[in-house]
C-alpha positions as CSV (number, residue, x, y, z in Angstrom):
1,X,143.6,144.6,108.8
2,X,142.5,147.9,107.0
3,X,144.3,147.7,104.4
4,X,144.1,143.9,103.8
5,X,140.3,144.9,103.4
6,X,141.5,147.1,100.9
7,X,143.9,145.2,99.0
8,X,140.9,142.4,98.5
9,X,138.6,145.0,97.2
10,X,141.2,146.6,94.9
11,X,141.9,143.0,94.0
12,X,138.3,142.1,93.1
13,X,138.0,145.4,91.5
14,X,140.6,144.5,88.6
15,X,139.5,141.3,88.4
16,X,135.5,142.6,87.7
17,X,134.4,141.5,84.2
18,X,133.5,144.5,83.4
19,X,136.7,146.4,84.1
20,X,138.5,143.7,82.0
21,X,139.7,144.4,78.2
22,X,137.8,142.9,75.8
23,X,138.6,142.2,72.5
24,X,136.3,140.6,69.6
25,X,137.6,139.3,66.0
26,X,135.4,140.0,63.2
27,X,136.2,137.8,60.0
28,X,135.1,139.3,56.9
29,X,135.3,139.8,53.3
30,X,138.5,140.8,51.2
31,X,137.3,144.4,50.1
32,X,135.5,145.3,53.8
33,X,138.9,146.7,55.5
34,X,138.2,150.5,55.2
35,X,134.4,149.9,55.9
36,X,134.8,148.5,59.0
37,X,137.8,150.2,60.1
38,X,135.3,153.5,60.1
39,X,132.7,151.5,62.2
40,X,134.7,149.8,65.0
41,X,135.5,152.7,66.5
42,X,131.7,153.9,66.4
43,X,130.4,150.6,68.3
44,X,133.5,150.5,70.5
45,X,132.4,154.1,71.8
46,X,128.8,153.2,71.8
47,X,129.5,150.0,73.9
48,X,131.8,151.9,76.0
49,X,128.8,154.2,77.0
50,X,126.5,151.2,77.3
51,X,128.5,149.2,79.2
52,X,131.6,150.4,80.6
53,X,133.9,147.9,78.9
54,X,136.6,148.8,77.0
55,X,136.5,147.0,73.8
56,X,139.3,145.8,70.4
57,X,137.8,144.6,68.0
58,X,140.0,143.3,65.4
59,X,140.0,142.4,61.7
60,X,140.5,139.4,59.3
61,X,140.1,139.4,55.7
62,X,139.8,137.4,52.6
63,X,137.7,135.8,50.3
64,X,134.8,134.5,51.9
65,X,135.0,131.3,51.3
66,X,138.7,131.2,52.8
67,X,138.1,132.6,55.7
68,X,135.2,130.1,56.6
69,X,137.0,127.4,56.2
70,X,139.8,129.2,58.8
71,X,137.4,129.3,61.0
72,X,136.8,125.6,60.4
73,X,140.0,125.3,60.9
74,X,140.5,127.2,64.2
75,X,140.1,130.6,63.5
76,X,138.2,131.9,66.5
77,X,136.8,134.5,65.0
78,X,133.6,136.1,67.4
79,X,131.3,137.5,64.6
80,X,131.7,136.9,60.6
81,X,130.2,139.5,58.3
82,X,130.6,137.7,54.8
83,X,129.4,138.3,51.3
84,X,127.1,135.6,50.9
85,X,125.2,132.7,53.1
86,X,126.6,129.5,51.7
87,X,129.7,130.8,53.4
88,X,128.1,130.6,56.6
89,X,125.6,127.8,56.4
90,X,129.2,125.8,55.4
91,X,130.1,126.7,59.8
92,X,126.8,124.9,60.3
93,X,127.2,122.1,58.3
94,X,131.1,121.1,58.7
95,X,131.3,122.5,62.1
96,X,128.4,123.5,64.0
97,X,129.5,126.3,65.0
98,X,126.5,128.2,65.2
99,X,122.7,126.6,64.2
100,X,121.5,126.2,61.4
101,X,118.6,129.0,61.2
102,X,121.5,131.6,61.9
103,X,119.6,133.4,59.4
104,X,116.3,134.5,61.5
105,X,118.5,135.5,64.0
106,X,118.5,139.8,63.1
107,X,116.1,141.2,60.7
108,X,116.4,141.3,56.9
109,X,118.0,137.6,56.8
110,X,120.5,138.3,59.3
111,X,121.8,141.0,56.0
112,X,122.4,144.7,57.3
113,X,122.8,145.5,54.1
114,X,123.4,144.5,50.4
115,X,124.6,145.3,47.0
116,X,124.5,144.2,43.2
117,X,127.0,144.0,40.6
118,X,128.8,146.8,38.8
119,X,131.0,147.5,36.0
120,X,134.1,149.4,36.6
121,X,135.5,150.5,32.8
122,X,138.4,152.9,32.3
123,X,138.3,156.6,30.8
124,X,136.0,157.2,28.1
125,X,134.0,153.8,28.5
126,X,136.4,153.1,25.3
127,X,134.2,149.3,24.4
128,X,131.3,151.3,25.0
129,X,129.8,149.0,27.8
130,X,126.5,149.8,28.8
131,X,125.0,146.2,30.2
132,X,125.8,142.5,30.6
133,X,125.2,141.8,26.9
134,X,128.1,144.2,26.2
135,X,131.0,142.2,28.1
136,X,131.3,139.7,24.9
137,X,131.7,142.0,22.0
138,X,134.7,142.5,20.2
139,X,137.9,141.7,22.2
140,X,136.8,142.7,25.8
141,X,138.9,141.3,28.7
142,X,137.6,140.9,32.1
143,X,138.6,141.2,35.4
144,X,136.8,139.5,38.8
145,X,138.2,137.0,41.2
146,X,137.6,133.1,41.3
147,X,133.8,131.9,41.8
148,X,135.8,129.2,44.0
149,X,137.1,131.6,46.5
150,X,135.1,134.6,46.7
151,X,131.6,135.4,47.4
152,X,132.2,138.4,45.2
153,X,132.6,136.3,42.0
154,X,129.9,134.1,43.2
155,X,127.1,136.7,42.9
156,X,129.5,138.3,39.4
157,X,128.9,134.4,37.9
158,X,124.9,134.3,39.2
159,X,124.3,137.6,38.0
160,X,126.1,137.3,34.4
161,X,124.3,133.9,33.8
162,X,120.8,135.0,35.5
163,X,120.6,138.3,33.2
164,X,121.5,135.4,30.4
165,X,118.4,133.7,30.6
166,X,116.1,136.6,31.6
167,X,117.6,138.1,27.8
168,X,117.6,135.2,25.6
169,X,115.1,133.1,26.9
170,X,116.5,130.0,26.4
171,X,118.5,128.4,28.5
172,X,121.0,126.7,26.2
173,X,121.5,130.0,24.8
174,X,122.5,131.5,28.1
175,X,124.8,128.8,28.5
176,X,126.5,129.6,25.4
177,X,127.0,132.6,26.1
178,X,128.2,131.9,29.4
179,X,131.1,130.1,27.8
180,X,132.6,133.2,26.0
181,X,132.1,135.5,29.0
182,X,134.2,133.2,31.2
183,X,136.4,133.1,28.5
184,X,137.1,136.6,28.5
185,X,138.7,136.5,31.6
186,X,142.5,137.6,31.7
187,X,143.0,136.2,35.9
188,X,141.6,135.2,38.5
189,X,142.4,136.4,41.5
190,X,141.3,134.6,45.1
191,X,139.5,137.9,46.5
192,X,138.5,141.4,45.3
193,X,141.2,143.1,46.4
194,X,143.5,141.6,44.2
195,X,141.7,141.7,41.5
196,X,141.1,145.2,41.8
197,X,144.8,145.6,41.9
198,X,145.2,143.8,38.9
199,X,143.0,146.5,37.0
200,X,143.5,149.2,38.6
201,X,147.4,149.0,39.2
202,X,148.6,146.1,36.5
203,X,146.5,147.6,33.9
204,X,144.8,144.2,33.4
205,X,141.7,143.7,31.2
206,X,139.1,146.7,29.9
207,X,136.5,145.9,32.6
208,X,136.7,145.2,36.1
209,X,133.3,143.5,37.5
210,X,132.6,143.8,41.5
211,X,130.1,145.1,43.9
212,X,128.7,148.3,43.4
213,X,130.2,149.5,46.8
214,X,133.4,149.2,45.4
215,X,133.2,150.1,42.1
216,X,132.5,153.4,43.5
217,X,135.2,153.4,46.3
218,X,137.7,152.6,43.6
219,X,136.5,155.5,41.3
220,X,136.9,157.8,44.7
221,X,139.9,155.9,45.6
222,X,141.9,156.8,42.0
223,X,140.6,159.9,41.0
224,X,143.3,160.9,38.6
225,X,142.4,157.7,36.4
226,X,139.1,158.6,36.1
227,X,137.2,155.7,36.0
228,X,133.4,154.9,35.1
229,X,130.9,153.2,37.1
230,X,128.7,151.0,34.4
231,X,125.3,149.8,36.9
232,X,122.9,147.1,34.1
233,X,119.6,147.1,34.0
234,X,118.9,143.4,35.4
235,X,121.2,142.5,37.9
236,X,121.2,140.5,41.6
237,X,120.2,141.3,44.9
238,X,123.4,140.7,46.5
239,X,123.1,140.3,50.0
240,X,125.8,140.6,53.1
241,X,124.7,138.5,55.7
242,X,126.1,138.3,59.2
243,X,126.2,136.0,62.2
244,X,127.7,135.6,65.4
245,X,129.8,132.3,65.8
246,X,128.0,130.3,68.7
247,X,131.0,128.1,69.8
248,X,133.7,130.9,69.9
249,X,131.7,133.5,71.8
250,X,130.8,131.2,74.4
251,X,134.7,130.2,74.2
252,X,135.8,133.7,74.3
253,X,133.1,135.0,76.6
254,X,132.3,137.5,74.2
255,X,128.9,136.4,73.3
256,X,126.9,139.7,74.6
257,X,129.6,142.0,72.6
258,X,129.3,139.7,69.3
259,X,125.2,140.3,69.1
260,X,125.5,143.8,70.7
261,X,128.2,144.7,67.6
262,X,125.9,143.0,64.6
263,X,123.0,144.3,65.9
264,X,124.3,147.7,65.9
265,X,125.1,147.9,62.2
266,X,121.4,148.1,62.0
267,X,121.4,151.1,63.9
268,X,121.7,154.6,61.9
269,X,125.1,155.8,62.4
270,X,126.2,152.3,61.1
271,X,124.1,152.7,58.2
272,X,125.1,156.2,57.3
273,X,128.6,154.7,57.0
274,X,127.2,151.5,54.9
275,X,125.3,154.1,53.0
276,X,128.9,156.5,52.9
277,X,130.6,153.1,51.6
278,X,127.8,152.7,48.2
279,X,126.4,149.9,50.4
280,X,122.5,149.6,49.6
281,X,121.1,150.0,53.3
282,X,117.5,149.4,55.3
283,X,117.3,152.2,57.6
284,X,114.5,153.9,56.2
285,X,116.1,157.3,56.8
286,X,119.2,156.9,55.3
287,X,118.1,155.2,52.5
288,X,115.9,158.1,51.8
289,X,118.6,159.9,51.6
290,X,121.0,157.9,50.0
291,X,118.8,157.1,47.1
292,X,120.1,159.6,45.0
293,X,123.4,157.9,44.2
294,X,122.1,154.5,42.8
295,X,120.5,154.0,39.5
296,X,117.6,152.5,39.2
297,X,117.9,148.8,38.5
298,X,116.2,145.8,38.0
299,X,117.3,143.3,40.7
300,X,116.4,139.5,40.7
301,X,117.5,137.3,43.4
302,X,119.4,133.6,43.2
303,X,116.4,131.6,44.3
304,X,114.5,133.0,41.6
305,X,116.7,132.1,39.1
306,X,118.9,129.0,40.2
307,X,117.1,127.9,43.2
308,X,118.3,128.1,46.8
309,X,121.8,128.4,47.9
310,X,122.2,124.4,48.0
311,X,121.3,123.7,44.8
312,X,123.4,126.8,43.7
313,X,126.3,125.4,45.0
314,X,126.0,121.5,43.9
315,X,125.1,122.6,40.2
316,X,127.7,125.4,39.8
317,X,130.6,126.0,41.9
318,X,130.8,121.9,42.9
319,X,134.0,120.1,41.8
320,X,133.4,119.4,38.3
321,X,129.8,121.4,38.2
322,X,128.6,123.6,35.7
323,X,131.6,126.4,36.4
324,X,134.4,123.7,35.8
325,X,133.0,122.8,32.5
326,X,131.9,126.1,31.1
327,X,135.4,127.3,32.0
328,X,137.2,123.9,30.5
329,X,134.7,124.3,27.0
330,X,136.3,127.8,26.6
331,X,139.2,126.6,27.1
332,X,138.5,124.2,23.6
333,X,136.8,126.8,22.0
């Protein structure tokens, strides 16, 4: 009788929820690997501590726009931690998956963090590039993924066109211009990965355009090539905002690891590696002390310029919207 007391507690033992392996899947953007392959382990060892539980958290990347519509699709991805908003309002509205003020959820519009746009040139700054103006002189070819695919692009598009009309005034003008900088493009890859392999290891174009973050990890990434970081002077708040994905958690039982794990890259040794990354943070002490390394800049946001996210979305990056026929009129030109 003893020991069939003691098989049933053993029993009960392994089958205690918090005894049992957890794993969480956290769908992201293309150029986010290394990022958050240096924070998992930090929250896995926090929640550990916290709770016990051994946790996995696994990865998926792409462009952002790709890897909502996997989820869409079936992807039961626990937590996403995207580039930009539409991307997530898009698991709302085609599959309320999660509600749709996801955003009031975690401080700062559900964004730990954010970035703007930067200009990644080759040895010497040979065209001499300097700010947004720049990118059309001469022959200048350019490098940045598809607006279609990648939330990257997105804010590279917004923030070319937006520094447009701040500079000319006039919104024709901008649009003109607009025309010849899209033109200038030599491919267009689906994510920011591959279009930094295009310029960094094809040799494609004389300027590749991204994140901030990553023009700097790329710069620390290929030393011996020794590439330039080019920052403008206007330029968009690029935001990074995260959510936890209603329907799967409460599939997956995961839900109290997804919020724990979002909410802790508010916390500062998840900002020190946000910071580590070039990523523009909120903790007010290590921003203080990451300051240093970004140059001052002028930063405007999307509603201010094009309205909100919706709009954005219809007027621009739509089938046969504004970024279908500035792309087909360069085309003619």
């Amino acid at each position: 009788m003893r020991n069939l007391l003691l098989a049933v507690v053993l029993s009960s033992s392994l089958l205690s929820p918090a005894l049992v392996a957890k794993e969480l899947l956290n769908s992201s953007y293309d150029i986010a690997r290394e990022l958050f392959a240096e924070i998992n382990p930090l929250f896995v060892a926090h929640w550990q501590a916290e709770s016990g539980e051994t946790l996995t958290i696994n990865q998926s990347h792409g462009g952002s726009s790709r890897q909502a519509q996997a989820i869409i699709q079936g992807l039961r991805a626990d937590v996403v931690t995207f580039n930009q908003s539409t991307d997530i309002d898009i698991l709302y509205q085609r599959g309320k998956l999660l509600p749709q003020n996801w955003r009031e959820r975690l401080a700062n519009n559900s964004s730990p963090y954010y970035s703007t746009m930067a200009f990644l040139v080759r040895k010497g700054n040979p065209k001499h590039i300097q700010d947004w103006a720049d990118l059309t002189k001469d022959d200048v070819a350019l490098v940045f993924p598809n607006p279609k695919t990648s939330g990257n692009a997105r804010y590279t598009y917004l923030g070319a066109y937006g520094a447009a009309k701040l500079r000319l005034a006039d919104d024709q003008a901008a649009r003109n211009w607009m025309v010849d900088f899209l033109s200038r493009v030599v491919v267009f890859d689906t994510g920011g990965r591959g279009a930094t392999t295009s310029f960094v290891e094809r040799q494609l174009g004389d300027v590749l355009i991204t994140f901030e973050s990553e023009v700097n990890n790329i710069i620390k990434q290929y030393p011996e090539l020794q590439l330039e970081r080019v920052v403008p002077k206007t330029n968009i708040l690029a935001e990074f905002p995260v959510a936890w994905i209603d329907k799967n958690v409460e599939r997956n039982g995961t839900t109290a690891q997804a919020k724990a794990y979002l909410n802790f890259l508010y916390s500062e040794p998840a900002q020190q590696v946000l910071a580590s990354y070039f990523y523009r943070v909120h903790h007010p002490k290590v921003q203080a002390s990451s300051q240093a390394q970004f140059p001052a800049t002028e930063l405007f946001t999307v509603e201010q310029q094009f309205g909100s996210w919706e709009q954005v979305n219809k007027q621009h990056f739509g089938s046969n919207a504004e970024l279908d026929k500035i792309l087909a009129e360069g085309r003619r030109n």
